[in-house]
N, C-alpha and C positions, 0 to 999 in steps of 0.2 A: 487238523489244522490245514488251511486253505495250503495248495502251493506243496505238498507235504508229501512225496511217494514212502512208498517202502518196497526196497528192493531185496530180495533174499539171495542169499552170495552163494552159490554152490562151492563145495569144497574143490571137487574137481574144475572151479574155472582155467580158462586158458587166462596166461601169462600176458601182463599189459603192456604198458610202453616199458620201452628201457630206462637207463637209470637216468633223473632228471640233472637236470643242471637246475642254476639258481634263475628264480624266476618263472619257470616252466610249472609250475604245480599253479601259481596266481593265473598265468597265463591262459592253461586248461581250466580252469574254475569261471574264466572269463567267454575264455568259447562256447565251453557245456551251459553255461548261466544255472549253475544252482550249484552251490558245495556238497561237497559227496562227506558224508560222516557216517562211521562202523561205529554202531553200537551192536549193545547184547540188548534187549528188548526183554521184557517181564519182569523186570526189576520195580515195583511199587516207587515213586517220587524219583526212580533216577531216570530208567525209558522203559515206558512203558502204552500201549495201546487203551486208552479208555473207552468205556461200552459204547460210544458213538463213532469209536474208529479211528478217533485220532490216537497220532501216536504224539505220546507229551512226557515229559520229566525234566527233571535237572540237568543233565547232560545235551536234552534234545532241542533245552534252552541255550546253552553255550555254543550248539553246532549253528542254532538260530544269530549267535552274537556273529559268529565269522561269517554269516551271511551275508550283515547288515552292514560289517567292515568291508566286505570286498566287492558286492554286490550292491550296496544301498538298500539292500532289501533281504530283512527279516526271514521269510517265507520260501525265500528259492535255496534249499534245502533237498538232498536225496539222502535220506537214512538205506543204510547198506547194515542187515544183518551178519556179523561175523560169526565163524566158528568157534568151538571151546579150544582153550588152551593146549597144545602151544600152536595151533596152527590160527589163530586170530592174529598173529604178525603178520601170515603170509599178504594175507593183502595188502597192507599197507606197504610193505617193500615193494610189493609190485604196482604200487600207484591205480589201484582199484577205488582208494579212497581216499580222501586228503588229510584226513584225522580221524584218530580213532581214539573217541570216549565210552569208554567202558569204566567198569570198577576194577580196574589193573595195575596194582602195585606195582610202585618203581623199586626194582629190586637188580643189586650188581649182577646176577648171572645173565637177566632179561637185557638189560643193557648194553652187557660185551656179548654177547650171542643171536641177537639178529639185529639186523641193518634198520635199527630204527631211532629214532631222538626222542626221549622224554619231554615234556616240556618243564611245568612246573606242578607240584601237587594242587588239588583244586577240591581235593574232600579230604582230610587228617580223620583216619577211622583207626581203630584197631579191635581184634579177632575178639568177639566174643562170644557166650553159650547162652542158652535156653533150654529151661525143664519144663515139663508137662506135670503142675499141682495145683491145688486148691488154695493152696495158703503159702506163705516164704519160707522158702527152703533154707537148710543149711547152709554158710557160706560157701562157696566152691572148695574152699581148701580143705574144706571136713567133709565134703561128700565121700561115703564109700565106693563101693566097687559099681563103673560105669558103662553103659554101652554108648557110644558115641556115634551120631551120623554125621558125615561128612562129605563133600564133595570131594573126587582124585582127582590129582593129575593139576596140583593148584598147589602156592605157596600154605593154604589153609591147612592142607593136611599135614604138609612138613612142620609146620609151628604145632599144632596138633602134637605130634610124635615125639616134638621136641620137649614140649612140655612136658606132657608125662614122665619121659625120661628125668630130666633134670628134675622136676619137683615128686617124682616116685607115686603118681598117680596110677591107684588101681583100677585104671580105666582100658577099655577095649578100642579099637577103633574099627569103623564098620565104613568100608568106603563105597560111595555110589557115584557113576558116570557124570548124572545131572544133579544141582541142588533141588530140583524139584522132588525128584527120586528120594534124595534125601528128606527132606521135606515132609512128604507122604510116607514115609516108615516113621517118623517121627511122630505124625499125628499117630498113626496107628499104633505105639506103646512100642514099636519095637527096639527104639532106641529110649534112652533114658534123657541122653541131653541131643542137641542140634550145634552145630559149631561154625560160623562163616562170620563177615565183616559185621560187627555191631549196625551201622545203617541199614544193611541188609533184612538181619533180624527183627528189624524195628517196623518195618515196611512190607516185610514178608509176613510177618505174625499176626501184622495190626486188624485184620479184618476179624481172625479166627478170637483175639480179645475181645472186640467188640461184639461180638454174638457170645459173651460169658463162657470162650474155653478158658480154664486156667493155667495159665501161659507164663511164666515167670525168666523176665530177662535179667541175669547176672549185671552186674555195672560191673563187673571186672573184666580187662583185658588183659589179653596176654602178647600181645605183640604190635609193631608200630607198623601203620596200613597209610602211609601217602599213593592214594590212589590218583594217579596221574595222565592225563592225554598224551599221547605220542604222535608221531609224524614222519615219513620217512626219512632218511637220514642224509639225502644229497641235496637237500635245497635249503639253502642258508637262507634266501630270502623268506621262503613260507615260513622256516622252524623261528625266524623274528616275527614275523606276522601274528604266527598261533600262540606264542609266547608273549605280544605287549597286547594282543585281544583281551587276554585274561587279565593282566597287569592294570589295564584302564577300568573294567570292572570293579578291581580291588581296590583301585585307588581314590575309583567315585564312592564306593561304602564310604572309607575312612574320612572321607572329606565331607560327608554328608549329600553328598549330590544322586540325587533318583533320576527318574525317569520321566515323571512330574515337572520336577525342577529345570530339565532339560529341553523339553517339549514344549514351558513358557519361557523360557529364556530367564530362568530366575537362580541366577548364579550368584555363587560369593566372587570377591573382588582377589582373586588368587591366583599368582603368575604362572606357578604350577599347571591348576586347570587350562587358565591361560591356553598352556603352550600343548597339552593334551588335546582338546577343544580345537584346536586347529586357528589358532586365531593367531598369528605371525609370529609362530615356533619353528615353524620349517620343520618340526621333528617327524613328519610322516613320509618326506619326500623319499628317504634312503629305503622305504617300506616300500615304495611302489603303490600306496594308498590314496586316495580321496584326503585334502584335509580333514574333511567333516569325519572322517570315520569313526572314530571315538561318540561322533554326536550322534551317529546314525546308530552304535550298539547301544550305547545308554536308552537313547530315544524308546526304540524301538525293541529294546530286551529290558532292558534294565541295570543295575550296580549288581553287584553279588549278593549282597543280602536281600534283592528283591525277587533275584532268584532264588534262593534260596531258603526263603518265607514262604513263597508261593506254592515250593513241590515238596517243601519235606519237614517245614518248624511248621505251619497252619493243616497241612492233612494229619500228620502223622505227630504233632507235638514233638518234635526232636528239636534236641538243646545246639545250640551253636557250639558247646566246648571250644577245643582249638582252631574253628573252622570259624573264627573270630578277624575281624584285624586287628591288629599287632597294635595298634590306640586301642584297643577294646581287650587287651592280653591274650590275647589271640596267634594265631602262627601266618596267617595272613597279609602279604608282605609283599608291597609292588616297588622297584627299585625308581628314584627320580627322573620325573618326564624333563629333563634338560639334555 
């Protein structure tokens, strides 16, 4: 995509600016003129590089929405490769990057243990498995004795371990640095099942079903995946920014407002949108924002479910489940624009 770098972060970079104050994170976003966003990259519909080079997914869509909110423009974008866990916080504490979307569970230890702010979940996933058969296997709960691949050094493996334990599963665990690693013993029979976030599986698998491997993904979960963006944690002003970015997305799904809709001015007659939309709300001012901002991510990305049709329900056929709005029974859920 036009506009589009990619940067690869060394583990060893040097240490950035110091700690911000509020304001200073929009501030350099305005100097440098593009948003800096860490993702992990190779992820199928979440960020991922397509054969023509761009890099595109769900994620590399939302880093496009805080583009469009603070910048006017979509496009002015820098994707920043992170590390594997746990050193993909370091950046963002040290203001290398303005948000980091990844597939990273908000989870109590990651939260009290580095200098970073969660925002709000933005994918409802949980941990699921895949066999290597021809036909439907036994449910998980009757499988016998397993080998397991998994990626270390991840909440995956401890859920993993946990399970076993508590449900008396005679299963192995076999851990690998990268999920790719994993991955690739998997195809190769060394493992029996495969185990990381159900999106994952669905997106990681999808090519190997379409060429007739027999691939069988379990619908069972064993654990709750609010995989959520973060931010670092001294700037009150950004961590509202990255926090009502996503909330106007959610709130155009439920109201029925696209991108379409936006782009001709073909609006319901609703005080709500109203005062979102920028039209004599005043609720952008305390943001530091453009009125229009809200009009500039709709416009220009879309609502959530338009992203989220585009990179991962139309490639890959994945269900909305919980990743619904809360009008649709969904866990999707933007707090009132007043």
């Amino acid at each position: 995509m036009a506009g589009t770098a990619l940067a690869l972060l060394a583990l060893g970079a040097s240490v950035g600016a110091a700690l911000a104050s509020d304001g200073e994170t929009l501030d350099r976003i305005r100097s440098r003129g593009v948003v800096a966003c860490g993702v992990r990259s190779g992820v199928g519909g979440i960020s991922f590089t397509d054969s023509q080079g761009h890099l595109d997914g769900f994620l590399v869509d939302v880093c496009r929405a805080y583009a469009a909110a603070t910048l006017g423009n979509a496009q002015a974008i820098r994707v920043i490769r992170l590390p594997d866990k746990p050193q993909e916080f370091e950046p963002v504490e040290r203001h290398d990057v303005d948000v980091a979307l990844t597939t990273t569970t908000w989870t109590f230890s990651r939260e009290v243990s580095f200098d970073v702010e969660f925002l709000l979940p933005l994918l409802y996933d949980g941990q699921g498995f895949a066999m290597l058969t021809d036909g439907t296997p036994p449910p998980l709960d009757r499988l016998g004795p397993q080998t397991v691949c998994v990626k270390a050094f991840t909440t995956t493996v401890r859920n993993l371990q946990d399970h076993i334990r508590q449900a008396d599963r005679p299963w192995t665990v076999r851990t690998f640095k990268t999920f790719d690693e994993a991955l690739q013993a998997f195809l190769a029979h060394e493992c029996g099942l495969i185990t990381t976030d159900r999106m994952v599986l669905l997106t990681s698998l999808s090519g190997y079903r379409k060429a007739g491997m027999g691939i069988y993904i379990f619908p069972d979960v064993i654990s709750r995946e609010p995989l959520t963006p973060y931010v670092a944690r001294d700037d009150r002003q950004w961590y509202d920014i990255a926090r009502w970015v996503l909330h106007a997305m959610i709130l155009a799904e439920a109201k029925g407002v696209t991108a379409a809709d936006v782009q001709a001015g073909r609006l319901p007659d609703d005080p709500e949108l109203d005062r979102m939309l920028g039209h004599g709300g005043g609720v952008s001012k305390a943001l530091g924002l453009p009125e229009d901002w809200a009009v500039q991510v709709l416009a220009q990305v879309g609502n959530y479910g338009e992203i989220f049709d585009r990179n991962l329900a139309k490639p890959y056929g994945m269900e909305r489940g919980l990743n619904r709005p809360w009008s649709q029974g969904g866990l999707l859920h933007a707090p009132p624009f007043r």
